[in-house]
C-alpha positions as CSV (number, residue, x, y, z in Angstrom):
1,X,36.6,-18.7,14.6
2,X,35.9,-18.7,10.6
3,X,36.6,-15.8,9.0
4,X,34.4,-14.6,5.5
5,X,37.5,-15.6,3.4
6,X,37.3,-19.3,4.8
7,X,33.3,-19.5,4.5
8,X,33.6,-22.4,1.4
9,X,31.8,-22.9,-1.3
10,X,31.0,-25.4,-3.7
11,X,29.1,-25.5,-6.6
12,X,25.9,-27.6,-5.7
13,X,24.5,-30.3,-8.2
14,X,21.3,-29.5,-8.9
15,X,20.0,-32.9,-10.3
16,X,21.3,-34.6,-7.3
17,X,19.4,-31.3,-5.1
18,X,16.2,-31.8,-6.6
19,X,16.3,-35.3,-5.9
20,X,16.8,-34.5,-1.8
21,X,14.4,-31.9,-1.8
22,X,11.9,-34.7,-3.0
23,X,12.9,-37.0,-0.1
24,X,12.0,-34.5,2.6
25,X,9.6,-33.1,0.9
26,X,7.9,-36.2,0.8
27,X,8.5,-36.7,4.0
28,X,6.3,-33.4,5.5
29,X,3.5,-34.7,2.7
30,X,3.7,-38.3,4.5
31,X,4.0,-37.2,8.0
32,X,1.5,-39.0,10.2
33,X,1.7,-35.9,13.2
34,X,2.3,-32.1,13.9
35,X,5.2,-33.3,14.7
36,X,6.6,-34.9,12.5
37,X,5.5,-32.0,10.3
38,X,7.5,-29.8,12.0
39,X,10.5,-32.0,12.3
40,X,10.0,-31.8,8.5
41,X,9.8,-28.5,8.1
42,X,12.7,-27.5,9.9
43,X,15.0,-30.5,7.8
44,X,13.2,-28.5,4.5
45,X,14.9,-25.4,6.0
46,X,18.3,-26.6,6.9
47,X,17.9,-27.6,3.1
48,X,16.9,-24.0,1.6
49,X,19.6,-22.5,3.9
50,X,22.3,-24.2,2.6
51,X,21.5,-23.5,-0.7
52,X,21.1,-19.9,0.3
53,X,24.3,-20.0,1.6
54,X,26.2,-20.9,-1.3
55,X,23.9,-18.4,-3.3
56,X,25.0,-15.5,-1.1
57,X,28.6,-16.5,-1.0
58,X,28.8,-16.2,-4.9
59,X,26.7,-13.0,-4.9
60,X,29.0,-11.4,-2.4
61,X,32.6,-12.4,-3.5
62,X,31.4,-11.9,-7.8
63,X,29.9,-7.8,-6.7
64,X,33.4,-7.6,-4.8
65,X,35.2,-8.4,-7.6
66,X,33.4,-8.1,-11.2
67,X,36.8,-9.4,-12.7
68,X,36.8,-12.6,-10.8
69,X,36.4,-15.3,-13.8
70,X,35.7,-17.9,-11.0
71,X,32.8,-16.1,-9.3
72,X,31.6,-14.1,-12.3
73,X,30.8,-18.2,-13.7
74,X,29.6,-18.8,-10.3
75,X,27.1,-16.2,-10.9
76,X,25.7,-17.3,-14.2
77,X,25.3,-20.4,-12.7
78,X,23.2,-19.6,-10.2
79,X,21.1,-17.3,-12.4
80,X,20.0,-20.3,-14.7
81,X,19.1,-22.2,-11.0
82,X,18.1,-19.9,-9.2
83,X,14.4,-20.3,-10.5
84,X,14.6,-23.9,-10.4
85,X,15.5,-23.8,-6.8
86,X,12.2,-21.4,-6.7
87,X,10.3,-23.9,-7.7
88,X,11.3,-26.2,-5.3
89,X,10.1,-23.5,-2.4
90,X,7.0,-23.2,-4.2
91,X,6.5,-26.9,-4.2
92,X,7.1,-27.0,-0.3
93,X,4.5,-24.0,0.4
94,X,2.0,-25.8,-1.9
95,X,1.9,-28.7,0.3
96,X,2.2,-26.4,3.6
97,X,-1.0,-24.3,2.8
98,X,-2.8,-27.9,2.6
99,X,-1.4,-29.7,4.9
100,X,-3.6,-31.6,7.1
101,X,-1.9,-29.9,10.6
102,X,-2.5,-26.4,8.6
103,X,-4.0,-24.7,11.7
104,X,-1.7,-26.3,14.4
105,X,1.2,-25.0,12.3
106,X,-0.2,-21.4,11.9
107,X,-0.7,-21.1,15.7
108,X,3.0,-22.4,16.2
109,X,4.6,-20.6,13.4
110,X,2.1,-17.5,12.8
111,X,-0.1,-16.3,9.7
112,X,3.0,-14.6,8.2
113,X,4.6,-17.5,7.0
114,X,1.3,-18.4,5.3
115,X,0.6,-15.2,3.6
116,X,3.9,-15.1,2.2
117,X,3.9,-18.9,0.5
118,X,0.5,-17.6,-0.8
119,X,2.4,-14.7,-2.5
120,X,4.7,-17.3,-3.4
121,X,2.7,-19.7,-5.1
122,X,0.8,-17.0,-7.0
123,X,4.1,-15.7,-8.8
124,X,5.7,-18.9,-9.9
125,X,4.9,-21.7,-11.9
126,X,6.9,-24.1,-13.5
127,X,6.5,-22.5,-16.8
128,X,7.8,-19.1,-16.3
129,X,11.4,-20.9,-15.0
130,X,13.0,-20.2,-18.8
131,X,11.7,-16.2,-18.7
132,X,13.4,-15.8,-15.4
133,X,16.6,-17.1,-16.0
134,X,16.5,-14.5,-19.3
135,X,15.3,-11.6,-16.6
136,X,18.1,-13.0,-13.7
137,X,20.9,-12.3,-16.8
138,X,19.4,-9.5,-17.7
139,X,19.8,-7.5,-14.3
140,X,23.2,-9.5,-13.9
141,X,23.9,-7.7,-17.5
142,X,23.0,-4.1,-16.1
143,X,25.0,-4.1,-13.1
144,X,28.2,-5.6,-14.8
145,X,27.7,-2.6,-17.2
146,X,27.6,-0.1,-14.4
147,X,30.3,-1.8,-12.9
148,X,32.5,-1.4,-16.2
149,X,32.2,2.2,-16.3
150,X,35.9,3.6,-16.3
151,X,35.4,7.8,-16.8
152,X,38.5,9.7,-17.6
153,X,38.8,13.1,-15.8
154,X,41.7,15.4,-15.6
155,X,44.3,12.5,-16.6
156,X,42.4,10.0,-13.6
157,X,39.9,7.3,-14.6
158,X,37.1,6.7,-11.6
159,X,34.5,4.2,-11.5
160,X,31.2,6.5,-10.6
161,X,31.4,5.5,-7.2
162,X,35.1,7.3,-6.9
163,X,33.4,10.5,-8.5
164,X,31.3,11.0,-5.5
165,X,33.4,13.3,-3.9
166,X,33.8,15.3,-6.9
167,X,29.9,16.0,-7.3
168,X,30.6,17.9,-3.9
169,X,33.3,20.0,-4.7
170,X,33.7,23.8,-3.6
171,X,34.2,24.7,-6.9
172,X,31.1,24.6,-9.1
173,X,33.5,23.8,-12.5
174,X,34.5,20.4,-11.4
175,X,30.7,19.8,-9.7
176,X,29.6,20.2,-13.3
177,X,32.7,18.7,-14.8
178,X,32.0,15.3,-12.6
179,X,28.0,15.2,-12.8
180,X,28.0,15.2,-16.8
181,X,30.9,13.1,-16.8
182,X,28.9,10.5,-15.0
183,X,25.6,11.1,-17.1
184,X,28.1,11.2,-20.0
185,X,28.6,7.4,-19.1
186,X,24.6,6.4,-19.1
187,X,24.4,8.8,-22.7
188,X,27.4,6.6,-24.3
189,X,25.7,3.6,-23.2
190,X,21.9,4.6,-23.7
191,X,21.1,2.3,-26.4
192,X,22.7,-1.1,-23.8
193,X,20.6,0.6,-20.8
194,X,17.7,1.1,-22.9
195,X,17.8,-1.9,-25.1
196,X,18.4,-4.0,-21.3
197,X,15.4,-2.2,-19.9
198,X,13.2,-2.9,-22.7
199,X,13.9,-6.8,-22.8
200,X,13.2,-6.6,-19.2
201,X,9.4,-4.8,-19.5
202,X,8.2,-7.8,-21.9
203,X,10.0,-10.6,-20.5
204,X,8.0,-9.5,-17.2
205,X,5.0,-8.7,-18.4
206,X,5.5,-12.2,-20.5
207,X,5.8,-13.9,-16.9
208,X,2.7,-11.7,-15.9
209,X,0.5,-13.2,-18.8
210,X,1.7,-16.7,-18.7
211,X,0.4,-16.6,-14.9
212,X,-2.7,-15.2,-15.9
213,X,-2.4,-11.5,-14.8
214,X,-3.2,-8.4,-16.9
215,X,0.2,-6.7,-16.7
216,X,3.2,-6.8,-14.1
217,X,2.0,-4.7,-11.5
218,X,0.0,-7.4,-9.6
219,X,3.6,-10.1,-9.8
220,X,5.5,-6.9,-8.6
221,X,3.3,-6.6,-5.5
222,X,3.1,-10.2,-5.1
223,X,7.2,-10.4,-5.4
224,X,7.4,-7.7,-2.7
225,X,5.2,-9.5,-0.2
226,X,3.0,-6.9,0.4
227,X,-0.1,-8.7,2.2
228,X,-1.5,-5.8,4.2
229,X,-1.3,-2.9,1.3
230,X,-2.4,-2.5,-1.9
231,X,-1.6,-0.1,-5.4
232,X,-4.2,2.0,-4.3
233,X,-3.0,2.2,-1.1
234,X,0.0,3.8,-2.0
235,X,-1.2,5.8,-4.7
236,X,-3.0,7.9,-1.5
237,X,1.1,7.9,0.3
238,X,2.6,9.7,-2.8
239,X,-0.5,12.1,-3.3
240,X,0.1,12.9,0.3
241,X,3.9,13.3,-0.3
242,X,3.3,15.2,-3.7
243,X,0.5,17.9,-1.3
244,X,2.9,17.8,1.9
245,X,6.5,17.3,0.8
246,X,7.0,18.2,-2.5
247,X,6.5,22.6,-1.5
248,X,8.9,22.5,1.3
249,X,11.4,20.3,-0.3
250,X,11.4,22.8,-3.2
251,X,11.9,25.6,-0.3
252,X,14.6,23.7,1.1
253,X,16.6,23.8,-2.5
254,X,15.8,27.7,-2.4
255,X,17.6,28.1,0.5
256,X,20.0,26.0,-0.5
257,X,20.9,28.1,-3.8
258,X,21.1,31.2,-1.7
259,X,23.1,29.5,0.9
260,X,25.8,28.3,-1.7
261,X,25.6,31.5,-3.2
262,X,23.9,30.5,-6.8
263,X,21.4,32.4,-8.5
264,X,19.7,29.6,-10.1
265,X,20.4,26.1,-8.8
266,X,21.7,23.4,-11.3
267,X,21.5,19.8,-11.2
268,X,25.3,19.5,-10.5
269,X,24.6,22.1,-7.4
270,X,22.3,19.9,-5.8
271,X,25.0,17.4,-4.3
272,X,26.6,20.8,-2.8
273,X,25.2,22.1,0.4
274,X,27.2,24.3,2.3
275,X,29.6,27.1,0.7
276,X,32.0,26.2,3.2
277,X,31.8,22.2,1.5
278,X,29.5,19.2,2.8
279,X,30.3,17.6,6.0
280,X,32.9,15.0,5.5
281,X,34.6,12.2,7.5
282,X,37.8,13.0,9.0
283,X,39.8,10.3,8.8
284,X,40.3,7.6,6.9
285,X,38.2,3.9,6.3
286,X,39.9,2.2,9.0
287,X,39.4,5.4,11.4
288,X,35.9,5.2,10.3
289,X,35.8,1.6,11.7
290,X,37.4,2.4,14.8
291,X,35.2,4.8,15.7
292,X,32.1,3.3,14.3
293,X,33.2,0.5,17.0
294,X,33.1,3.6,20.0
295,X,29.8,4.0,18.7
296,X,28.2,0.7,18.8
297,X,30.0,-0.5,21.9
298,X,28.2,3.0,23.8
299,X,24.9,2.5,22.0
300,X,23.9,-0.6,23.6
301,X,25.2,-4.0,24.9
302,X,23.3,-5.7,22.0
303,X,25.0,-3.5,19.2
304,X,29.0,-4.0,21.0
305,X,28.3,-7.6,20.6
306,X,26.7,-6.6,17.1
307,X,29.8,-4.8,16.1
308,X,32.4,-7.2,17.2
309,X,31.1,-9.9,15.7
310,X,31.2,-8.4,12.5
311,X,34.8,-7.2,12.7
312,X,36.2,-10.3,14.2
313,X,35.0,-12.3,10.9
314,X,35.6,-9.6,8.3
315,X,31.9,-9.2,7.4
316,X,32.5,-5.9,6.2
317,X,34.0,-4.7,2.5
318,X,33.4,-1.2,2.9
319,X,36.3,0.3,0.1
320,X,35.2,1.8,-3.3
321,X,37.8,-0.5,-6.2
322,X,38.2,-0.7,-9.3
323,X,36.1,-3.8,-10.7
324,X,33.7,-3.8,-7.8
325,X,30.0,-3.5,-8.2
326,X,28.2,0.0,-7.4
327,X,26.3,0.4,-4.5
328,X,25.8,-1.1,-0.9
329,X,23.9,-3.6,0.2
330,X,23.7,-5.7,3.2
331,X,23.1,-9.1,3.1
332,X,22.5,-12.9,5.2
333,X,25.2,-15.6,5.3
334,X,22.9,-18.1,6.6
335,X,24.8,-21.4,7.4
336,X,27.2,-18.9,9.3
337,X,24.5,-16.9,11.0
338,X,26.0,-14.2,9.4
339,X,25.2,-10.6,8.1
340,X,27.5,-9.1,5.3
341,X,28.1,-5.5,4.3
342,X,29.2,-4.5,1.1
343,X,30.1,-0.5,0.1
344,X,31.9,1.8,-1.5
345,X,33.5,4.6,0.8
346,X,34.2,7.6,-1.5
347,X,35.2,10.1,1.4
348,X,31.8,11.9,1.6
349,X,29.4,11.8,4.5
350,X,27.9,8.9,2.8
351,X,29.9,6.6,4.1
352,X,29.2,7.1,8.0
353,X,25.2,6.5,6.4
354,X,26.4,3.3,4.9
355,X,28.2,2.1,8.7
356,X,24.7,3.5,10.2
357,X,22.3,2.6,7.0
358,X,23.6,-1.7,6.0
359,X,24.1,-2.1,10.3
360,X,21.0,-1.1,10.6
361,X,20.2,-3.7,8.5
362,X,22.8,-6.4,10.0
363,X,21.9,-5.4,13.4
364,X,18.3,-6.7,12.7
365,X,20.0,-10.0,10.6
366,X,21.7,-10.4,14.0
367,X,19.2,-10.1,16.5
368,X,16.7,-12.2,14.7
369,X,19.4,-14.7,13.4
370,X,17.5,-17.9,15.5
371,X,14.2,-17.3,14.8
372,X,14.6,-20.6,12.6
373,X,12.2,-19.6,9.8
374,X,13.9,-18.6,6.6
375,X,11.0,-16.4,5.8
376,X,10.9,-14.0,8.7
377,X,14.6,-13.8,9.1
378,X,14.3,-10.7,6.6
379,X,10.9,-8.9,6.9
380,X,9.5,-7.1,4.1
381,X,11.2,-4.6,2.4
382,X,9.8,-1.7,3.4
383,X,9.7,-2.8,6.8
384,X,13.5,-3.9,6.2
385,X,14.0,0.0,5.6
386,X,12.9,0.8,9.0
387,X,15.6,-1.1,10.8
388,X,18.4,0.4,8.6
389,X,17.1,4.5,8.2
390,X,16.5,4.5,11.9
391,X,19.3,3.5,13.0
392,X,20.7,6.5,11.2
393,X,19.0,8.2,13.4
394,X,19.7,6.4,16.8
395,X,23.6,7.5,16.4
396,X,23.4,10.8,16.1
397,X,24.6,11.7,19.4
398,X,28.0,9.8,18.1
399,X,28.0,11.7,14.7
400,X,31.1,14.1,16.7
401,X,32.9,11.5,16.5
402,X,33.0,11.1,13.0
403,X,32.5,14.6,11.4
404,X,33.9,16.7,14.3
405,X,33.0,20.8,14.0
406,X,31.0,20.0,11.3
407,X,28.8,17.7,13.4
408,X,25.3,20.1,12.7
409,X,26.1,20.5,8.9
410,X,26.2,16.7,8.7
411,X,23.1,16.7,11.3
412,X,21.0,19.5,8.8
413,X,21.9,17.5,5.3
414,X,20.8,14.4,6.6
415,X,17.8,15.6,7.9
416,X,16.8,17.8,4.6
417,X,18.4,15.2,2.8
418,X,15.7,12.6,4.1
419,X,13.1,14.5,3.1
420,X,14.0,15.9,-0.6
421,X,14.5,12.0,-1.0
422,X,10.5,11.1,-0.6
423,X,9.4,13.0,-3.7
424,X,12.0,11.5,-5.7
425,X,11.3,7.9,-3.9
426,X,7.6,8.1,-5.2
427,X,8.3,9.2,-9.0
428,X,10.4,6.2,-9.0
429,X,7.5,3.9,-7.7
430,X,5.0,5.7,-9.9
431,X,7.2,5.5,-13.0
432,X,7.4,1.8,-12.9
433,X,3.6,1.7,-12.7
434,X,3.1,3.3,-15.5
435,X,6.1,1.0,-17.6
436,X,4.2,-2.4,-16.4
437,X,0.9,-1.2,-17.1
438,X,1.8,0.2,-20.6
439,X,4.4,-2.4,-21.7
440,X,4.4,-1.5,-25.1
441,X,6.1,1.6,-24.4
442,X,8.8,2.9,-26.7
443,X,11.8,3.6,-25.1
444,X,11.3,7.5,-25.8
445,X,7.9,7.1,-24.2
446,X,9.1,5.7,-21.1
447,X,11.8,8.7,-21.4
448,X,8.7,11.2,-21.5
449,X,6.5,9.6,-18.6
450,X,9.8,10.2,-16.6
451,X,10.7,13.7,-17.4
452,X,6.8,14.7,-16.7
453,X,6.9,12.3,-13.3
454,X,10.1,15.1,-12.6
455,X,8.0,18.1,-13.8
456,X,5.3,16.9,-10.3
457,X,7.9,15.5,-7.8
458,X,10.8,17.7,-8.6
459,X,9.8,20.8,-9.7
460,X,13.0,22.7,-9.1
461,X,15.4,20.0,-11.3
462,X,17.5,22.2,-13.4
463,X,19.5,20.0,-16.6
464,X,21.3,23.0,-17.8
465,X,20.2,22.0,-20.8
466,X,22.2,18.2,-20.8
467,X,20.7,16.4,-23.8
468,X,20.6,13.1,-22.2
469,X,18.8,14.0,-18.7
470,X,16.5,16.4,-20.3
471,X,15.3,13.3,-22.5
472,X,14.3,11.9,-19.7
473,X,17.5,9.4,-19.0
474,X,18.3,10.1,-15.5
475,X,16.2,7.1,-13.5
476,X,18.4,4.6,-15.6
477,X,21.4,5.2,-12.6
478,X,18.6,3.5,-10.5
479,X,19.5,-0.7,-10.1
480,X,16.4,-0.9,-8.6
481,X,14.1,-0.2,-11.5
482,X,16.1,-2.6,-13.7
483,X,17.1,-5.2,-10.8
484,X,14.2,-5.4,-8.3
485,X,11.2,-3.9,-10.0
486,X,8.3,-1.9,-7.7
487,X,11.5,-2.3,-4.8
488,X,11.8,1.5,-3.7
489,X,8.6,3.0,-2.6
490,X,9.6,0.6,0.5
491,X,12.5,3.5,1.0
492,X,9.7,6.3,1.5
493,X,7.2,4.2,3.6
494,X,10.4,3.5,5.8
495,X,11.6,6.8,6.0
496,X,8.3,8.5,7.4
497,X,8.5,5.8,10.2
498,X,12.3,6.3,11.1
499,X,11.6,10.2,11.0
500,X,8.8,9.2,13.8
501,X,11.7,7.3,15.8
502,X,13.7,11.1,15.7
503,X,11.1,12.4,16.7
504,X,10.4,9.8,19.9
505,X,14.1,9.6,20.5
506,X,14.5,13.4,20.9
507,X,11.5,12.9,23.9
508,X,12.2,9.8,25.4
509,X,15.5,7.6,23.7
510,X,15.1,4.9,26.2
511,X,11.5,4.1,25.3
512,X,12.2,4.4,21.2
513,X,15.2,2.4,21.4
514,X,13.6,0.0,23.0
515,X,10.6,-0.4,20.8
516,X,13.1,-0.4,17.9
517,X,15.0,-3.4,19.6
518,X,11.7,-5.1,19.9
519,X,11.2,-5.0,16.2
520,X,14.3,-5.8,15.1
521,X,13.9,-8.9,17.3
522,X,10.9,-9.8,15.5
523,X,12.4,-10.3,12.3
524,X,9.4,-10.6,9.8
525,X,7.6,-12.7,11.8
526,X,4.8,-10.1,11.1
527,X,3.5,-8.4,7.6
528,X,4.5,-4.6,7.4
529,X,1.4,-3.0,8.7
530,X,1.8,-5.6,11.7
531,X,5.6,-4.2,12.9
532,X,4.6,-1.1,12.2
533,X,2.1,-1.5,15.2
534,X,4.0,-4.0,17.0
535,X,6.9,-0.6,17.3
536,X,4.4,1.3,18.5
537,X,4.4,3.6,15.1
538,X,1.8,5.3,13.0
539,X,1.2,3.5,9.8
540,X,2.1,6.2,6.7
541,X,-1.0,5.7,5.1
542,X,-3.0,7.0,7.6
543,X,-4.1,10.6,6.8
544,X,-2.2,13.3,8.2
545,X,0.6,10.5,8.9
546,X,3.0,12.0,7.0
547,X,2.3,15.9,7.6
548,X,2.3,15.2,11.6
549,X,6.1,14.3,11.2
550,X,7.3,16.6,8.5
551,X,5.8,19.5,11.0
552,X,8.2,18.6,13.7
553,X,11.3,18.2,11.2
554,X,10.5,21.5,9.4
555,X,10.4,22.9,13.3
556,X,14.1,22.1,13.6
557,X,15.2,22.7,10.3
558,X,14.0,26.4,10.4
559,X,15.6,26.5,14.1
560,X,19.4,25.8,12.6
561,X,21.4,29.0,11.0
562,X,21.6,26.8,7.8
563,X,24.0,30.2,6.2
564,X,26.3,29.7,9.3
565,X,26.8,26.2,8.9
């Protein structure tokens, strides 16, 4: 059995690719049956997989280690190809949506796959290949500078993952002492993030016009694969989060500024939720692991094999390091029909959401690993979400094992904890609107659309007076906006469907978990809108979607003793 470390890699030629992709290529154009089209096809994805492959294996191992010379080249590599090897997708779906067999292959392979070369094809052309090799370094350049960040505290230096647990300290002095060390960090650097940010907005709204488009929003959507949704769409989602959400997430932090004993709640306070301390793992990253093994192996005979599978060939890097990128993510090996975790433990409760969040994730990798289309191994994003965020939900009943007595703090923060999130999900979605559809901003501009986008969705934020967040700097901590722009309303979308699968779980857990199973199995052989239904869910953008569900959580919240926790 291969282990990650063995996995090779070698750097592929790209002349000498182009010219294979041609072959076979020519070879589906030139097929003289369904058949032979589909023989074609599936050569054309043994092809894309490969390169995949190697592109995840350099993603992976240069985020593990920013330092590594090897990898880091590696990287810049692959951001200069990358969009060539785009093109050579595009090319393929070109001749796919006009192929001959067109209709035989939708009935075998499904609409989905159709829909999304359509997206496809309507984001890229050839021309735009030098703007996105500027936008691929650009976003490599932002999360090499998050990774360098090196804060001195107290006579220690932590990267900002390592002063997690800090934020969540009893006492309030080093709460405040950590969070404006960390914004301190973005306010040194505000003129990189901003300057970074700003070549991003034109060279994307360059690839916008060169396409034809007015601005970026409509390549955003496109990028995202949303077939079944449009802007307006959810623009009715965050009105219905801003009328529904946004009041009893603002009661939720006045309870929590009583329960920790403050009279007026600061941002640094926010992080802090119990005056006896947050819920925390007991034990250490390999305990973690052990138990995380109990869980899976009890959860389900899919999720053992799951689990050990992922163990037995190291899939995981779970430890926060100096050098490694910020974050977590989970990603596809696909040559090795593997999933890949990547994290940063820190010793908060975080991390037991990372082993339940990224599996959630793998899990779905896993159980739809055969499908044999590269496009519907991962579903949409915001479908994605719904794998991960419910399975943070599905092991609850293990959570003792992990956080011990404190088992219903942890239970009552992530619970309150997903909700306060939606308001600040959708100011992040409606703040990149605005940016991509008024791309001569300044950067004080964009500053100002944010702070006012706070004023709506977070009415209760508190800067205590910090000159850099009450400017308007604190979305610049978000990768997303700079790395995968329009990627994060998916987040909200996914979290009002995973707080229906609490709901179902708490009346029948045998029927939810096995409509979740179901969808996990179907990859993203479907559109969004399509799983959704397919899991036996009610779409968030139906009216009354989103109160329905926030009802029965804000029953259980105000049945928990949150001061006695």
């Amino acid at each position: 059995m291969q282990t990650f470390e063995n996995y090779t890699y070698e750097r592929p030629n790209l002349e000498k690719e182009k010219v294979s992709f041609n072959e076979l290529l020519d070879n589906f154009i030139t097929a003289a049956s369904v058949d032979e089209a589909t023989k074609a096809i599936k050569e054309i994805n043994a092809f894309r997989d490969r390169l995949s492959t190697l592109f995840n294996l350099v993603y992976i191992r240069a985020s593990i280690d920013t330092n590594d010379a090897f990898y880091q080249e590696e990287r810049d590599f692959f951001d200069e190809m990358e969009p060539e090897i785009r093109g050579l997708s595009t090319d393929f779906y070109k001749e796919l949506v006009q192929s001959p067999y067109h209709e035989e292959l939708e009935n075998q392979w499904g609409s989905q796959l159709f829909q999304l070369a359509d997206c496809e094809i309507k984001s890229f052309s050839q021309e735009i290949i030098p703007l996105l090799q500027k936008e691929n370094k650009l976003t490599s350049e932002y999360s090499k500078l998050v990774a360098s960040a090196q804060i001195e505290l107290n006579g220690k230096t932590y990267t900002l993952a390592q002063l997690g647990p800090l934020t969540q300290s009893k006492d309030r002095a080093i709460r405040k002492q950590a969070a404006k060390a960390s914004a301190n960090f973005f306010a040194e650097n505000a003129e990189k993030f901003d300057s970074i940010y700003d070549q991003l907005v034109k060279v994307r709204h360059e690839i916008a016009t060169t396409l034809g488009f007015e601005n970026f929003v409509d390549v955003g959507y496109l990028r995202m694969q949303r077939v079944d949704y449009d802007a307006e769409m959810v623009n009715v989602f965050r009105k219905q989060v801003r009328d529904s959400i946004v009041p009893l997430v603002t009661k939720l932090y006045a309870k929590q500024a009583e329960r920790i004993g403050v009279d007026s709640l600061k941002f640094y306070d926010e992080p802090f939720e119990f005056k006896s301390g947050n819920a925390e793992p007991k034990g250490s990253p390999e305990w973690i692991i052990e138990n995380g093994k109990i869980m899976y192996e009890e959860l389900s005979t899919e999720t053992k094999e799951f689990f050990d599978f992922m163990l037995d060939r190291h899939l995981l890097d779970l430890e926060a390091k100096k050098g490694k990128e910020a974050g977590g993510y989970c990603t596809f090996i696909e040559d090795y029909q593997s999933p890949f975790i990547f994290a940063n433990f820190n010793g908060t409760s975080g991390d037991i959401d990372v082993l339940t969040h990224e599996a959630g994730h793998a899990f779905q990798f896993y159980s739809s690993r055969n499908i044999g289309i590269p496009e519907y191994l991962i579903p949409t994003s915001e479908a994605a979400e719904i794998h991960s965020m419910s399975m943070e939900f599905f092991t609850w009943p293990w959570m003792e094992l992990f956080f011990k007595e404190d088992t219903d703090k942890y239970k009552y923060s992530h619970l309150a904890g997903g909700l306060e999130f939606l308001p600040y999900g959708v100011a992040v979605d409606e703040f990149q609107h605005l940016v991509y559809e008024n791309p001569e901003w300044s950067t004080e501009e964009r500053k100002q659309a944010w702070r006012k986008l706070e004023e709506i969705y977070l009415p209760h934020r508190d800067y205590d007076g910090n000159d850099y967040l009450e400017a308007g700097g604190f979305w610049q901590r978000q990768g997303h906006i700079y790395e995968v722009p329009f990627y994060y309303i998916d987040y909200t979308l996914a979290q009002i469907c995973a707080f229906q699968f609490w709901k179902r779980s708490r009346e029948s857990h045998e029927e939810a978990w096995k409509d979740y199973l179901h969808l996990c199995k179907l990859g993203g052989s479907k559109s969004f809108l399509g799983l959704v239904e397919a899991a036996n869910l009610r779409s968030p953008f139906k009216e009354g979607c989103v109160e329905s569900v926030v009802d029965t959580i804000e029953e259980w919240l105000e049945s928990v003793d949150d001061k006695a926790l």
